[in-house]
N, C-alpha and C positions, 0 to 999 in steps of 0.2 A: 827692349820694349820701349814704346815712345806712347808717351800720351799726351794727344792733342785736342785742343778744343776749336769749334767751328772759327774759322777767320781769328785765329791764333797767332802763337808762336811761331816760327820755322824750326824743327826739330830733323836730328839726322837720321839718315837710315841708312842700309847694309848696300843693299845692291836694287839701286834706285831703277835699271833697265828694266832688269824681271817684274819689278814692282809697276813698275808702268804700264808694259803691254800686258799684263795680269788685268790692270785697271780697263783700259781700254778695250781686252775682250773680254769683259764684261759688260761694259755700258754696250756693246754690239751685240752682243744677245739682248740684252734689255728687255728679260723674263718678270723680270722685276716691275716694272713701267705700267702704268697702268695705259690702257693702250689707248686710250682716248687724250691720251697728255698731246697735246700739240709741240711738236720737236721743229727746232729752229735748224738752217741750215748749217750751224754750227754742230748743234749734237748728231746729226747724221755724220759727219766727219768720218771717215777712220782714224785717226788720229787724236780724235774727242774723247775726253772723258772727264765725268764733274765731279769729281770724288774730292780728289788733293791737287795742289800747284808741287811744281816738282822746280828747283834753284839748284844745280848739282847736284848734290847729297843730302839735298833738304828737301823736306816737306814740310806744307802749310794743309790746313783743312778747309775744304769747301762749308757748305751746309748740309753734309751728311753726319749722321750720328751712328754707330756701332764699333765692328770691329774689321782690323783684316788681318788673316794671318797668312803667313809664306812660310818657308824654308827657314829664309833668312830674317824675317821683322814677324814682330807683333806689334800692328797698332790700334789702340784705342781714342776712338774719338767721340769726345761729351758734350754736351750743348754751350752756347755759348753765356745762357745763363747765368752759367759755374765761370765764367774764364777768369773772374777780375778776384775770385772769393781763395785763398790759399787755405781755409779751410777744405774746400769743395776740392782742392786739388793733393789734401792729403787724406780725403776723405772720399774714396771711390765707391765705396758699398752705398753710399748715400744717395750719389748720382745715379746708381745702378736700381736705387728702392725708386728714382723719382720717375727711372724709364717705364720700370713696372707699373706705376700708376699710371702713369701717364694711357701707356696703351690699353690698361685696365677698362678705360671708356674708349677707347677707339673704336670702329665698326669696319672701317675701310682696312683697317692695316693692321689682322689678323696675329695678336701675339699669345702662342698657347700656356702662358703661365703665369701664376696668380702673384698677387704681391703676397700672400700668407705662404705661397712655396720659398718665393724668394727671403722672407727673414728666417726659416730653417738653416740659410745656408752660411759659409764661411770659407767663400771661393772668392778670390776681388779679382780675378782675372778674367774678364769680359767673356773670350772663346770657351774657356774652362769651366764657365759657369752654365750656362747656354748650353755648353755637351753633355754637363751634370744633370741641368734639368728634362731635356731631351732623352736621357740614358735613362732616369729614372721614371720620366714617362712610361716611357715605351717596358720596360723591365714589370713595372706595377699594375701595367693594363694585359700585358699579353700574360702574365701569372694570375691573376684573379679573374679573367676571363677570354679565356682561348676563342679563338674564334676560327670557325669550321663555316664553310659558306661552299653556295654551287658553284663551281668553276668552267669556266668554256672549254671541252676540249675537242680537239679535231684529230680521229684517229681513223686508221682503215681496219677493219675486224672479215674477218671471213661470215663470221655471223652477225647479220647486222645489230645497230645498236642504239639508240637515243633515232636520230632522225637520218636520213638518209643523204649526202651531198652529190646528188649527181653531176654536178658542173664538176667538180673535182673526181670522181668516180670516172665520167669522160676523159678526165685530162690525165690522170695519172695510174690509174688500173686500167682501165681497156685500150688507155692512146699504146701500153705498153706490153699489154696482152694479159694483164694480172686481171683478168676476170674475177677472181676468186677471193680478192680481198676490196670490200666493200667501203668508201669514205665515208663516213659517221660524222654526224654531230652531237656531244650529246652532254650533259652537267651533272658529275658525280658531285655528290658532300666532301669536299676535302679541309683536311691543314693545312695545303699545299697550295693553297688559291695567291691570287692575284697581291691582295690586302701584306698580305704575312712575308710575300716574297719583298716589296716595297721595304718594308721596316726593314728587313734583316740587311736589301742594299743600305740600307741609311746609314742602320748600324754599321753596316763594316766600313762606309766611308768616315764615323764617325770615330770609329774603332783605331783607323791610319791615320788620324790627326792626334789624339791627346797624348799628352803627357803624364796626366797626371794618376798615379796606380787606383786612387779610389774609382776613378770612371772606366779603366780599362778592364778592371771586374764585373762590375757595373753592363759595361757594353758587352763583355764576353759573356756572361750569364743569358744575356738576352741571346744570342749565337747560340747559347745550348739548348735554350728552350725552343729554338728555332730550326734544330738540326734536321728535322726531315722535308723541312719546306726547300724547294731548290735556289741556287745561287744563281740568278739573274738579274742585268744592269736593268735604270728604270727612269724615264725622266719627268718633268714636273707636265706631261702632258698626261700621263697613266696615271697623276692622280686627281687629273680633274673629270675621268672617267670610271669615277670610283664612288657609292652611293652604299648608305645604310640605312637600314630602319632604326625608329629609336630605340629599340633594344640597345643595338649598339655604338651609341649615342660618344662614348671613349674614343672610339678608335676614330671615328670622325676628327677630334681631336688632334689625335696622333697624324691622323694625313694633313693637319696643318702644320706639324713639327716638320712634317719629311717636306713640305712645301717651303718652310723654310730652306732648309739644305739642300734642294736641287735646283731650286729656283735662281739659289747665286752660284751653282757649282761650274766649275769649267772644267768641258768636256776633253778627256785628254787619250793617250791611245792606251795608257792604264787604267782601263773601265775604272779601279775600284780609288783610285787614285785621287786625294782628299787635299793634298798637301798645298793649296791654294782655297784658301777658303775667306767666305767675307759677307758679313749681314750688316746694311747699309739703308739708311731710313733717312730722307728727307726730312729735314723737323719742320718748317713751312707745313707741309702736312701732318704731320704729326700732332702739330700746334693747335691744328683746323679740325683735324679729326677727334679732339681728343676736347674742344670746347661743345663741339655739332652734341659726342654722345652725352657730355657734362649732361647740358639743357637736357637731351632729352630723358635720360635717368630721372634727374631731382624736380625738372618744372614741368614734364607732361602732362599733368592732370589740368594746366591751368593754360600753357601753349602747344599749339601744333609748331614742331618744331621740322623743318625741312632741308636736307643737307644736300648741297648744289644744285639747286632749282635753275632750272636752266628751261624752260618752255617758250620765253617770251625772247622778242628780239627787237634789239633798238630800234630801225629800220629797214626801209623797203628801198628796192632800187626803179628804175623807168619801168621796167616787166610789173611790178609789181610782187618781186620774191625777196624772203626775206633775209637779214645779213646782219653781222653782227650780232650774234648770241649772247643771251644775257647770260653769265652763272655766277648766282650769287652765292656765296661760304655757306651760309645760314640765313632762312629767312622765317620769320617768327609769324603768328597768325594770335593772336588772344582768343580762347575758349568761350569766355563771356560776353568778348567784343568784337564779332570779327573786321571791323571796322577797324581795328585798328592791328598795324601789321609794322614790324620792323624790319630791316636788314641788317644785317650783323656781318662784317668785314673782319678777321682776323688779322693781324698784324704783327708776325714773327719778327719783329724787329727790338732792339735795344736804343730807347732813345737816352740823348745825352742827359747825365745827371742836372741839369741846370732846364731844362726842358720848358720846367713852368715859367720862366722865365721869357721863355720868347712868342712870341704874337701868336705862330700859328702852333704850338706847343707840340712840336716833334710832327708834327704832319705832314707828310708827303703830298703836294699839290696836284701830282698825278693818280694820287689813291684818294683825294678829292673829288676830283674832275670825274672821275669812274662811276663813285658811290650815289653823287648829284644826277648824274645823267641816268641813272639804273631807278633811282628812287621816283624822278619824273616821269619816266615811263609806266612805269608802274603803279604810278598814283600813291605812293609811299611815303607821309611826312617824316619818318624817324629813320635817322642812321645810326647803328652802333658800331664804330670802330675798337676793336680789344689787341689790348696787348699785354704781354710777359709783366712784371714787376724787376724792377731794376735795383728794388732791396726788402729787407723783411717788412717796411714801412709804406702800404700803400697807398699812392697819390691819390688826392681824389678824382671824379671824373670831371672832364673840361667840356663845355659847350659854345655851341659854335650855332647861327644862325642863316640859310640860305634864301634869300628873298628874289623869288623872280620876278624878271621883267615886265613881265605881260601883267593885264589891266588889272585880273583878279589877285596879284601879290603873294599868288600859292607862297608859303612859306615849309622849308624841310631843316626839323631841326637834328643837328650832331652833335651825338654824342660821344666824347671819347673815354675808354677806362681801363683801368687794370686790372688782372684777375690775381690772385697770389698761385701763380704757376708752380712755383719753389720756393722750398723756407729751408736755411739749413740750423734753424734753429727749432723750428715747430710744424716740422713735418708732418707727424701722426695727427694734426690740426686742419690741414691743409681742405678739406673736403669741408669739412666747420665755415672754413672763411669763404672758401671760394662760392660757397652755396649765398653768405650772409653778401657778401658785394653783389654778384648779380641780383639775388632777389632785390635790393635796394636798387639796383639801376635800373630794372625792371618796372618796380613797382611806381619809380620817379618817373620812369617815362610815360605810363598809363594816368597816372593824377592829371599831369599835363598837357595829355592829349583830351581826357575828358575834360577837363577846363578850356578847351578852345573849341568843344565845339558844343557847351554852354553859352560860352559867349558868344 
């Protein structure tokens, strides 16, 4: 097993070929993508994929976070957060409690399991843990409440039945002389529906990966409970054609576990065939996703919080059409004020320890230029740029002034700050502090906007 961390170590592996084009058809399905991502002529490649750097027998990790497993390797990859802390590297469960939270607030990047499942457990193996929780989903919902639903089915009856198909009645009883046996449409109550068939492919592909005997129980019980539903393959398109009332509100759930697993499955000529598998998360989004739902949970009542607002556009061209779309991470609105309005930039990056130290204090000139030019458009005087914490000690925030050139001196002030992302000392805290920073960055930036426009 190897465990890497984002723009790491180089660590080796088994059989770096298979592991490669595994990677690469993968990022070619690219089920996983959210489809509005703008792909550069690089990641169309055949040849592409953003996973790992591969140096012979070495791998380095990109900026994905999860796991892959093969034949031959298990790897684990953790944020880069952890990389510098040899605590956080003999301490995997920790990083594992900080995933959980973290997607805890996510909205966009759909993770079916709580951080109260996850301290139950006593699995530090990434895939092992993941098939645990997964296994015991699905085992816990479909025994406490079975679910029985109409199913479509298409059958020829001599006596007719549900609704009549005569395009196919044409085509396949009279083209053939079977006058006598009638195409039907019609929706019996079954156990044997659509739903139930999904889980049990999941489980049996879930069933060909572990190792481990508590989950093989675990997954084979759900197979028994599931023994008169039929054995058909299924892919992440059958379950976005899949809808419940809230009664059953669970199983909703559960189609985002099997959305997990088919979503990264690669499709092989052994339908049930598992033995390549891999859950793989962007942390750039993760980072983004996971402040958007922060705000919206704990400050809603006081801002309209907005996650990639994207309506307005820099500019026009000669025609007069517009170009250059704005989408901003997060854009704030005050409840009390609307007048006053922030933009918020996330910033997945590790600045250097010494940071405060230099003039533009870890800022990237080009995620400047961006923020300046979106905030003038938009008539915006506040920026907030955020980012990770670099130790349990959080920096304070630094500000920064933009005065334009034109007559009126519009001015846009920046602000930059930390949030306590991760603490490997005061974890169960974490939600404590990160609420006590923002509201203070918050509340600093409101005082100051109403004092300017007092004066």
């Amino acid at each position: 097993m190897a465990l890497l961390f984002e723009y790491g170590k180089w660590e080796s592996v088994r059989n770096k070929d298979s592991l490669k084009q595994m990677l690469k058809d993968i990022w070619q399905q690219r089920l996983f993508v959210d489809n509005e991502t703008e792909l550069s002529e690089a990641d169309n490649d055949n040849h592409f994929q953003p996973f790992l750097n591969f140096d012979n027998n070495q791998v380095r990790a990109n900026n994905y976070v999860g796991f892959i497993q093969t034949d031959d390797d298990v790897i684990e990859i953790y944020p880069k957060v952890f990389r510098n802390s040899e605590n956080a590297r003999s301490n995997k469960e920790l990083m594992l409690r900080h995933i959980f939270y973290w997607f805890g607030y996510c909205h966009k990047w759909r993770f079916p399991f709580s951080q109260a499942t996850l301290d139950k457990k006593d699995i530090k193996e990434f895939p092992e843990l993941i098939i645990n929780l997964i296994a015991n989903q699905f085992l816990e919902t479909i025994s406490k409440q079975p679910l029985t639903m109409y199913q479509p089915v298409e059958e020829a009856f001599q006596t007719p039945r549900g609704s009549i198909n005569f395009k196919r009645y044409l085509n396949n009883g009279m083209a053939y002389g079977n006058y006598q046996n009638v195409d039907c449409d019609y929706e019996p109550f079954l156990f044997d529906n659509k739903v139930n068939r999904i889980i049990k492919y999941c489980t049996r592909l879930l069933l060909a990966q572990t190792r481990l005997p508590e989950n093989l129980k675990i997954l084979q019980d759900v197979i028994f409970i599931l023994d008169e539903v039929d054995d058909l393959p299924y892919t992440i398109h059958d379950i976005e054609r899949t809808n419940f009332n809230s009664f059953f509100e669970d199983y909703s759930t559960l189609m985002n576990s099997c959305n997990m697993i088919l979503s990264q499955q690669l499709y092989t000529n052994n339908t049930y065939n598992l033995s390549q598998w891999c859950l793989l998360f962007p942390m750039e989004y993760i980072f983004e996703d996971f402040f958007a739902g922060f705000l919206q949970q704990k400050f809603h009542s006081e801002w309209k919080v907005e996650y990639q607002k994207s309506e307005k556009y820099l500019a026009t061209n000669e025609a007069g059409k517009n170009i250059f779309n704005m989408q901003h991470d997060i854009f704030l609105t005050s409840k009390k004020n609307t007048d006053l309005k922030i933009i918020i930039d996330t910033k997945y990056k590790l600045r250097s320890s010494d940071f405060k130290n230099e003039l533009k204090k870890g800022i990237a000139q080009n995620d400047l230029y961006q923020m300046v030019s979106y905030a003038f458009k938009r008539g915006c005087t506040d920026i907030v740029l955020v980012y990770p914490n670099l130790s349990g000690n959080i920096n304070s925030p630094d500000k920064f002034e933009v005065v334009s050139g034109f007559p009126a001196k519009e001015r846009i002030k920046v602000t930059t700050i930390e949030i306590p992302f991760w603490s490997l000392h005061n974890f169960d805290n974490l939600t404590t502090e990160m609420e006590k920073v923002v509201a203070e960055s918050l509340s600093d930036i409101s005082q100051h906007s109403q004092s300017a426009i007092i004066n």
